[in-house]
Every structure is written in C-alpha cells, then in structure tokens.
C-alpha positions in Angstrom: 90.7 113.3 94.3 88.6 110.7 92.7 90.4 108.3 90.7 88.6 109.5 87.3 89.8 112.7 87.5 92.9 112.4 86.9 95.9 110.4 85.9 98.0 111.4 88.8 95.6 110.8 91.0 96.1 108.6 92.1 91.3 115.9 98.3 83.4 121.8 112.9 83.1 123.4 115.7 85.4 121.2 117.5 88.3 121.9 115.0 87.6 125.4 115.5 87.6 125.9 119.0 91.0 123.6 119.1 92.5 126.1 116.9 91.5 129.1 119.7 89.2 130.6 116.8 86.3 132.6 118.5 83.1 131.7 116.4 81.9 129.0 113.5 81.8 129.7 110.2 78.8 131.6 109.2 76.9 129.3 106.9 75.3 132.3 104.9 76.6 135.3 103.6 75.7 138.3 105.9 75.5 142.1 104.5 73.9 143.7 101.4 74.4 142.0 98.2 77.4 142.5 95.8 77.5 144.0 92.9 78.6 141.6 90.0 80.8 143.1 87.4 80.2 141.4 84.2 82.3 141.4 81.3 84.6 139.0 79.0 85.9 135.5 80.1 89.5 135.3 80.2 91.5 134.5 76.7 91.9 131.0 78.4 87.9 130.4 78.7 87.9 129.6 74.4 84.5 127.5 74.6 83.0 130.3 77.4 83.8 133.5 75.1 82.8 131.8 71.5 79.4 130.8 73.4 78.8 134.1 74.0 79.2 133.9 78.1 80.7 136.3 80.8 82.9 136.4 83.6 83.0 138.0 86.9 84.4 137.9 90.2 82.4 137.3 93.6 84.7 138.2 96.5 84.1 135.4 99.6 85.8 135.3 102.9 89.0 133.4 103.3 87.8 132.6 106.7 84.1 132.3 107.3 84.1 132.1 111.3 86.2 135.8 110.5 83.4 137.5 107.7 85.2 140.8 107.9 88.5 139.7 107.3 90.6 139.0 104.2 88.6 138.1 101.2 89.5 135.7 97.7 87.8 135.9 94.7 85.6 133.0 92.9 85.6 133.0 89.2 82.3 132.4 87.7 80.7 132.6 84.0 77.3 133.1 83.0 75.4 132.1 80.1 71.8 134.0 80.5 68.7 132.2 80.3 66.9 132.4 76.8 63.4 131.8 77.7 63.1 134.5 80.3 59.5 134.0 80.4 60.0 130.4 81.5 63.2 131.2 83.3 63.5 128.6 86.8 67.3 130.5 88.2 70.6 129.7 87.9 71.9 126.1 87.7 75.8 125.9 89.1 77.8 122.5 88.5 80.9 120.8 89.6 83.0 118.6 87.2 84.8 116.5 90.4 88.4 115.8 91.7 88.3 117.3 94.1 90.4 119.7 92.3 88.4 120.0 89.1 88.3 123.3 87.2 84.7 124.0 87.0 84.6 127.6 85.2 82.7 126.3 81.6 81.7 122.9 83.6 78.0 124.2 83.4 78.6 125.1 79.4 79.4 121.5 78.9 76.2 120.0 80.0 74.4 122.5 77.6 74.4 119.6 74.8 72.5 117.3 77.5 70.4 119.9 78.8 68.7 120.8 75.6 65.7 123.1 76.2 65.9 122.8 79.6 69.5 125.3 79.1 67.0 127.6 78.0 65.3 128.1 80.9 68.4 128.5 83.5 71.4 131.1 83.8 74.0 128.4 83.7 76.6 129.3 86.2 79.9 128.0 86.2 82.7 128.3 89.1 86.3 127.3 89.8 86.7 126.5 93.3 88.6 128.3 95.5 92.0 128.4 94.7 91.7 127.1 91.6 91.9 128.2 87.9 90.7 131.8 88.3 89.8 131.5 92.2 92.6 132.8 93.5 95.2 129.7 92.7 97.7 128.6 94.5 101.1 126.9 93.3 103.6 125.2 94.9 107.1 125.7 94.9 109.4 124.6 91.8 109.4 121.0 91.5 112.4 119.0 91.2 113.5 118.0 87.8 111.6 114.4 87.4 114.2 111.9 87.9 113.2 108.6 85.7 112.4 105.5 87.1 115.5 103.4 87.5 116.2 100.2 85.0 115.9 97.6 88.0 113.9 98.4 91.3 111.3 96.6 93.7 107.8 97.1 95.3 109.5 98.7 98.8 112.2 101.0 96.5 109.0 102.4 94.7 107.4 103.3 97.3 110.1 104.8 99.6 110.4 106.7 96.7 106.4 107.6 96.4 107.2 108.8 100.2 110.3 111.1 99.5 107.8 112.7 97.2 105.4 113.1 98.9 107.0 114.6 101.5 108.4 117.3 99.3 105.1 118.2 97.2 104.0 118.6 101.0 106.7 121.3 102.0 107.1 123.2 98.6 103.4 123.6 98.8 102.9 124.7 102.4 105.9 126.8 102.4 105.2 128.5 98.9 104.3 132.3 99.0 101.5 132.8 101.2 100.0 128.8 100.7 100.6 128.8 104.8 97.9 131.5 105.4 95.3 130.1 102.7 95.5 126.1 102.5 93.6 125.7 106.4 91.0 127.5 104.2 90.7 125.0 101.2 87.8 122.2 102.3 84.2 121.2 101.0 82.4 122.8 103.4 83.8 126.0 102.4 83.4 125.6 98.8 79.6 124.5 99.4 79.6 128.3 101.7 81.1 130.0 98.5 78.2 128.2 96.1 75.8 129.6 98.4 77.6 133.3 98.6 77.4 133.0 94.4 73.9 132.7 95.0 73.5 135.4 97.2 75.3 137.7 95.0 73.2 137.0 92.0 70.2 137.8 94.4 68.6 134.2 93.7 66.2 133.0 96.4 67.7 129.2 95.9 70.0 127.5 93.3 69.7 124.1 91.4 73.0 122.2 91.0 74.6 118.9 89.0 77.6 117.9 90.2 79.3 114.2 89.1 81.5 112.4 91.0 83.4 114.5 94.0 81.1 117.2 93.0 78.0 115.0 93.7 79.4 114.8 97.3 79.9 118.5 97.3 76.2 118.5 96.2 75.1 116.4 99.0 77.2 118.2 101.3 75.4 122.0 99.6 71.8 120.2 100.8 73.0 119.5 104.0 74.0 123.5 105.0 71.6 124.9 103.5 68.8 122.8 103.1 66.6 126.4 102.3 68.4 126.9 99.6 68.6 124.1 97.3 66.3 123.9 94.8 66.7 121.5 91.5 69.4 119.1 92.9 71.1 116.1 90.8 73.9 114.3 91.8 76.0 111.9 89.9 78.3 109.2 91.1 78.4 109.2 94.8 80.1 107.5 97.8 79.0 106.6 101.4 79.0 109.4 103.4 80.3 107.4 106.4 83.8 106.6 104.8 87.1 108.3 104.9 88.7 109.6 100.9 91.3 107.2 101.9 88.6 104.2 102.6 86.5 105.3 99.5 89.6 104.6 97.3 90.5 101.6 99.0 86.9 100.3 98.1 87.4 100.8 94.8 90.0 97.9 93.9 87.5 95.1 94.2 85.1 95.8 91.7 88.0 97.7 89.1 89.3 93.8 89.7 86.0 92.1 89.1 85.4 93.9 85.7 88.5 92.2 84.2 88.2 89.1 82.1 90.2 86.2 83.7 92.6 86.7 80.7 93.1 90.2 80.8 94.1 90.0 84.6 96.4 87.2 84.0 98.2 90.1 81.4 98.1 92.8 83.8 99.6 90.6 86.8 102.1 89.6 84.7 103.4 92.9 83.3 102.7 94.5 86.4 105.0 91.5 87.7 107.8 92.7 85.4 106.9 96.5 86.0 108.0 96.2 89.7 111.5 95.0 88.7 112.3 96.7 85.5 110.1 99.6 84.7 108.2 99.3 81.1 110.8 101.5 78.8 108.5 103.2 76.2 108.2 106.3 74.1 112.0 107.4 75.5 110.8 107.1 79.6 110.3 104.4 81.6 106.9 103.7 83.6 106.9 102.1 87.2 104.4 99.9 88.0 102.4 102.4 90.1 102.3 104.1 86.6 101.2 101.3 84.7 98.3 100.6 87.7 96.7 104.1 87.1 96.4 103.9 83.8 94.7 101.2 83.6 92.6 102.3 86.9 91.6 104.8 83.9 90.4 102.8 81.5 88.9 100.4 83.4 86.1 102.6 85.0 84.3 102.2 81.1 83.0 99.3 79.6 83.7 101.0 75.9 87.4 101.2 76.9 87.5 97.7 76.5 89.5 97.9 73.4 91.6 100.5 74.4 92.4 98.2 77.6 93.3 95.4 75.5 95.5 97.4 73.7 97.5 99.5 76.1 98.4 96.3 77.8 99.6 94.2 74.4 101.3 98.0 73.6 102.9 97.6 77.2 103.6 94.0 77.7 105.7 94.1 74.0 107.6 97.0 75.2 108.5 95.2 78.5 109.7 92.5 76.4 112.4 94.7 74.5 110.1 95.5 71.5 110.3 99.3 69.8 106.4 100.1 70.1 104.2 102.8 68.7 102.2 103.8 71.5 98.3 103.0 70.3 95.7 106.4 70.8 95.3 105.5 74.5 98.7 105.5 75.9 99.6 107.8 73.9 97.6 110.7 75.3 98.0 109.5 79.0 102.1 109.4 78.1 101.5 113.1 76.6 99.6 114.1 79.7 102.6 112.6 82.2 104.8 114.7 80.3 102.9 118.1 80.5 102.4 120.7 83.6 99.2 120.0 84.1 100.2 116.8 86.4 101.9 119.3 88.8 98.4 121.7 88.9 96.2 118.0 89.2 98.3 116.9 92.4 97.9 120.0 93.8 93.8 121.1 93.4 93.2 117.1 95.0 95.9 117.2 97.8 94.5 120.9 98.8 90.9 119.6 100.1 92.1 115.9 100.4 94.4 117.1 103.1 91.8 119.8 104.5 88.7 118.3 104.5 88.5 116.8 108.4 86.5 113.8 107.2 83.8 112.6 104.4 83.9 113.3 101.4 87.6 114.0 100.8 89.4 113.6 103.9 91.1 111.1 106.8 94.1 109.8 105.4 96.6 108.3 107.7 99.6 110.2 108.8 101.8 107.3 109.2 103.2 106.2 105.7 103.7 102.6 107.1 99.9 101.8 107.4 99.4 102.4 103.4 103.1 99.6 102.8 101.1 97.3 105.2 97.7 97.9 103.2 99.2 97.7 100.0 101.0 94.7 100.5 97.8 92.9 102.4 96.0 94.1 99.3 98.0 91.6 96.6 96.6 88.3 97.7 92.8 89.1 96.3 93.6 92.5 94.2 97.2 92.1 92.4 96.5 94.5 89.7 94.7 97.2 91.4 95.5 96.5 95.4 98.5 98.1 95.7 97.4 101.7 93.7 94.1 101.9 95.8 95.7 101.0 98.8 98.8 103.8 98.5 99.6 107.1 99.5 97.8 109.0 97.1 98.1 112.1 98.4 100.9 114.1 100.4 98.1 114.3 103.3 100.8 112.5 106.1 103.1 114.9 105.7 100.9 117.8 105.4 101.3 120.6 108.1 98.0 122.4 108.7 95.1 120.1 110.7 91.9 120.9 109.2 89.7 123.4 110.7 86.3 121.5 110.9 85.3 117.5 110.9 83.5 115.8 107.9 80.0 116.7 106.9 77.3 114.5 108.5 74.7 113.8 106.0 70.8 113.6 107.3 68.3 115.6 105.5 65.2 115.8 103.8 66.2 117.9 100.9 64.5 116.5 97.5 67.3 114.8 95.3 68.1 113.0 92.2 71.0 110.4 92.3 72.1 108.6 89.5 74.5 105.8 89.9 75.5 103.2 88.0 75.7 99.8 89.0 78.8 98.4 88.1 80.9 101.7 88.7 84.3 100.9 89.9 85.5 104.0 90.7 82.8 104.9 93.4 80.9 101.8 94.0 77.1 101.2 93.7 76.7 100.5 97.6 78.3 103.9 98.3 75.1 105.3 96.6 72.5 103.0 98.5 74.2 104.2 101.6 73.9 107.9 100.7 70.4 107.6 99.5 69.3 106.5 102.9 70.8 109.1 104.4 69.0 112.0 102.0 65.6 110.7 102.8 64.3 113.2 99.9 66.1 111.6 97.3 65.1 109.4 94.7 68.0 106.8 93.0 68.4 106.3 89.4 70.5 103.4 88.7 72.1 102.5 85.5 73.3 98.9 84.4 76.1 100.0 83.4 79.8 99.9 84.1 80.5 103.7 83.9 81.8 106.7 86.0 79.0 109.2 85.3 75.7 108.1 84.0 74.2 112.0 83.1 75.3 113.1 79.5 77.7 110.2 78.8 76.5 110.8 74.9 78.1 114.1 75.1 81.6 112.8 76.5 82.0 109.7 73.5 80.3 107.1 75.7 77.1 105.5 75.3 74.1 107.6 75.8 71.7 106.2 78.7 68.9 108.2 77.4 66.5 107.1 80.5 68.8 108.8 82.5 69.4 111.8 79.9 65.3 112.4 79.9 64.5 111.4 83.7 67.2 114.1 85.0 65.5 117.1 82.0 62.4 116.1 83.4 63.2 116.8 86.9 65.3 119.9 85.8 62.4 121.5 84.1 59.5 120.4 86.0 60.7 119.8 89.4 59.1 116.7 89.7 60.9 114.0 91.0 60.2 110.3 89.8 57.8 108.6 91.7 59.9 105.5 93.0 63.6 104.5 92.4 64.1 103.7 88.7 66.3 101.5 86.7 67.4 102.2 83.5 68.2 99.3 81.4 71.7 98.9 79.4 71.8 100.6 75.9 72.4 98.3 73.0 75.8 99.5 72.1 74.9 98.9 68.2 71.3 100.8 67.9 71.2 102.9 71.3 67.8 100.9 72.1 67.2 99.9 75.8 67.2 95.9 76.6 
C-alpha cells in the first residue's frame, strides 16, 4: 500500500512450476467475447448513478494458468463517450493502494479531462476482490484494546507483531480467503484490465493510473505491449525495489521537507508519544499513530498549516491540555474510529503479500529485521525512521507464497510519466529509474512537493496546469512531447508559473 493511500497504511513461471501447476497464466483472454450486461450502478455508486453511468460485471478467471476453471467477477462502470464521431476507446484508471477502490476512479478525473472525456468511454474497475470484485473480508477483529498510559518503543512493536499476526490468520482462514488470496497480485489485475478490454471488444485501451496504479500501468505495458494505447502514469517508483524498500526510501526526503523547527516538535512529541501515548478526543494515540499522520500530511506542501497545527493540537494534549482537535486531526481521528481501517488493511496486505516482487511485494518474513531497521533508522530519520522502516503489512506471517516473481520492466511501449520532484512518498529517482527502463516514455516533472501531479486542482491542491494541458494533449492527440519537460511551480497566490 502506498503510504498516501491510506492512514493505516502504513500490497512467474518459476512460482508456478514450484506450486506443481501445469501451465502459466495465459496473458490474454482466449474464447469469444462476453456479453456485457449493462444496467444501474449499485445504491453505493452515488456520484456513478447521478452522472448518468452504468454498471456491469465481466467474469475473469480466478486462476489464469487454469482458464476454464472457477471464475470472479470485476465490477466496472461506464460513462459513454459523447463525441462518438471523435470517439478514441475506452480510457480505464486506477486510484492506487494497492487496495484502492477504483469503480468511479475514472468519473473523478472527468473535471481534469475536460473535452478530452468527451471523446473516451470512461471505464472504471474495482480490482479483484475489492468493492464490488468479489471482496473478501477477514474474520471478526478483536475489540481494539487502547494503547496503554505508559509503554516503550519495543512494547509497541511486540504489540504491532501480535497484530499482525492475527489480521494474518483471521484473513487466511476466513470463508473461502484460503482458495482466492494466492490469486490477489498485479499481474493478475493488469490480466483482468486486459480481459475488460476484450470484453468491450476494443482493439487497445488507454489508461491513468497515480501512484500504485502507475506501477500497475507500467506493469499493463509490459504484458501486453499490443494493447496499450494512450498510457499516463503518475507517481512511480523503481522498478528494481521491493514494497518494503520503496517505503523505506521514503523517510529521507518526508524528513528533508520539514523545517528544522518543525522536526525539533515532532522529535519531541514523538519522544513523549513512545512513553505515554498522546490522550485526545477520549483515546489515546501511540507514537506509530502520531508518525502516520503526519507521514500524511507531509506528502503536500499546502498541508503546511495543517502540519503545524496537528502538531501544536498534539504536543498541548501531551502536555495535559483538554484540546479541540483542529480540521486535520479531526478527520484522520474520525477515520481511526470507523470500519473502513479494517477494509484499508486488508485491499494493501492482499497484493502486498501476493505480489512475488516489484511493485508491491518482498517483505521480510522475519519480524526482527524490521526492530533492527527501525531502530538503525532513528539516528538520521527520528520522526519518520521508525514508521517507514516497520512492519507495515501482516506479509511475515502470511501463509500463501506468491504464485509468480515481480514484473521486470523493459519495453518500448510509448508513455507519459509525471512525477514531481520533491515527492516524498515515492521519490523523484524512483521515476528516473523507471523511465529508463520504458524507453518509450517521456517524463514530466513537476517542482513541486506533491503525491500526484495530474488533476491536483480537482482534489483542493494547486493546479500545475503544464501538467493538466501536456497530459489532454497527449490524451486527445496521441502525441507525445517531444523531449522531457519541466513544469515550473505554480504561484500559490495567482496560479501563474515562475
């Protein structure tokens, strides 16, 4: 799970021949193509059924290497092109995680898009096993047990274990989770992408994804080079790095954006956090706690305030204060509180713990190397370090080995990256080092500290309108840029580029 997409968050051939299985996946749907059963979006899907869209179900196998066994159903929505005279295809997204919803991700980039919606079927999907995609859930979970009054670094996280090592076996041993979880990876979402495609009875398909979904975009070019058409991805990492390294990259730069007063607040908060948990609001929040918040506010330059705040809000409380929580702390307190955190663990541990390699996978299985990381972490990263470096996913304890390695990236496929340059959450050299690697590509980079450069306008943020008009351009001509480009930081005040 990237570390944006979430508060809790902290998910070959080889694999398949160890397993006894008799063939690889098929990479490509084989057969005649479905029939697609429009009608309503769900009563859930508000935005999708006020904008007018539908809903269907494509069935996919469980298994790929086994096409004519059991199948599981992909929800996707569709809002129909409106210039069919100028229509390109379809244009499928994914918002990140992994374990991001995706069903009205597409929807939400229609603000962006402009007239360039016009001219695609936007197609939205949850990923398998997710939202409407046949979900799984885990067993019950415990009653939370609050964080004790007085603790300590090693407590915490013998306690982080215990967990851990129960979301692990209520999960695996829930209903039929046993049977399906081998089955939850990138590589097979990228092959259920391309069976939506085949069942709409498009040629090719054009894609944005941000964040884990860029990877899953790379990962969809690398398959089936044939059938990408208008690619963009957003926010990427190196394609050579374990989940578990990409996170552990992260806590240098999340460091490096703080002001040398700010981090002296953190440290000493977080200081006090790891022996007496901040009491706020009626609960009290451990210092693992207190690090992902701010891991979540950090990743935006206009959070800056909202930083600031949260950590006055926090560092009062800590000092025996009764404290309103400000806007920010309040909706991340509301969200800890609310079932949602169960369903967010899950959707990231499922492909964290499946994928075999890049982009979600490789976490180690013994829980000691994370202690000795997070503790080796303190000297040069004491506010971040020891999140980054933890066990942010149930992954050691996890029973099923995954079915094929990581994808290895190589290809010619024409791309558009964007990427900007002070991202914390999935560093700028990630990008370079997946640009070389997608020799088609072309990189748009941002100065900007951000998580997402394409359609920050419509999520609050500051617009980057090169980026906003370079990635319509490409979408409705097919023209990538020339060269790399560089688009220049937006005066916060007038939206004009310096």
């Amino acid at each position: 799970m990237r570390i944006a997409s979430a508060v809790t968050a902290g998910l070959g051939l080889a694999g398949l021949l160890a397993t006894g299985a008799a063939a690889a996946p098929q990479d490509s749907p084989r057969g005649p193509r479905e029939t697609v059963n429009w009608g309503a979006c769900s009563a859930d899907q508000k935005e999708l059924n006020e904008a007018g869209a539908q809903c269907a179900k494509v069935a996919v196998p469980l298994d790929y290497s086994d096409p004519g066994g059991r199948t599981i159903d992909i929800a996707i929505s569709r809002i129909k092109a409106k210039s069919p005279g100028q229509r390109r295809g379809i244009l499928l997204s994914n918002p990140g995680g992994p374990g991001g919803n995706g069903l009205a991700t597409t929807l939400s980039l229609r603000p962006t898009l402009k007239d360039v919606a016009d001219r695609y079927d936007l197609i939205g999907f949850d990923p398998r096993f997710l939202g409407e995609s046949t979900p799984l859930t885990c067993g019950p979970a415990p009653r939370p047990t609050p964080p004790p009054e007085t603790t300590t670094p090693r407590a915490d996280f013998d306690a982080s274990t215990r967990a851990a090592r129960d979301t692990a076996r209520r999960c695996q041993e829930h209903g039929d989770n046993a049977a399906l979880l081998p089955h939850a990876s990138t590589r097979n979402v990228a092959r259920d992408m391309d069976a939506i495609r085949a069942a709409l009875g498009e040629r090719k398909m054009s894609y944005y994804g941000v964040s884990y979904g860029a990877d899953l975009g790379a990962v969809f070019t690398q398959m089936f080079p044939r059938r990408a058409d208008r690619i963009v991805i957003d926010s990427s990492t190196d394609p050579a790095a374990t989940q578990y390294e990409l996170f552990q990259r992260s806590g240098a730069p999340a460091e490096a954006a703080l002001s040398p007063g700010m981090r002296a607040d953190m440290e000493k908060l977080l200081a006090r956090a790891e022996r007496h948990p901040v009491p706020i609001a009626g609960q009290r929040l451990d210092a693992k706690l207190v690090r992902v918040m701010f891991k979540q506010l950090v990743q935006h330059e206009e959070n800056d305030e909202q930083l600031a705040g949260m950590v006055s809000d926090l560092t009062r409380a800590a000092a025996g204060e009764e404290v309103e929580p400000g806007p920010a702390l309040a909706a991340m307190l509301a969200f800890l509180n609310s079932p949602e955190v169960e369903n967010s663990m899950l959707g990231g541990a499922m492909f964290m713990c499946g994928d075999g390699g890049w982009p979600a996978g490789g976490w180690p299985k013994d829980p000691e190397t994370y202690w000795k990381n997070m503790e080796g972490s303190r000297a040069t990263q004491p506010v971040f370090g020891p999140y980054v470096n933890s066990m942010i996913a149930p992954c050691a304890f996890w029973n099923s080995a995954p079915r094929e390695p990581g994808t290895k990236i190589g290809n010619k496929v024409p791309v558009l990256m964007l990427q900007a340059r002070l991202d914390n959450n999935v560093p700028y050299e990630g990008a370079l080092a997946l640009h070389r690697k997608l020799k088609g590509s072309r990189l748009l980079t941002a100065d900007i500290r951000s998580h997402g450069v394409y359609g920050r306008g419509n999520e609050g943020h500051t617009a980057i309108p090169c980026a906003d008009r370079t990635v319509n351009a490409y979408l409705r001509d097919g023209k990538l840029p020339a060269a790399d480009v560089t688009c220049a930081h937006p005066d916060k005040k007038t939206g004009a580029q310096r």
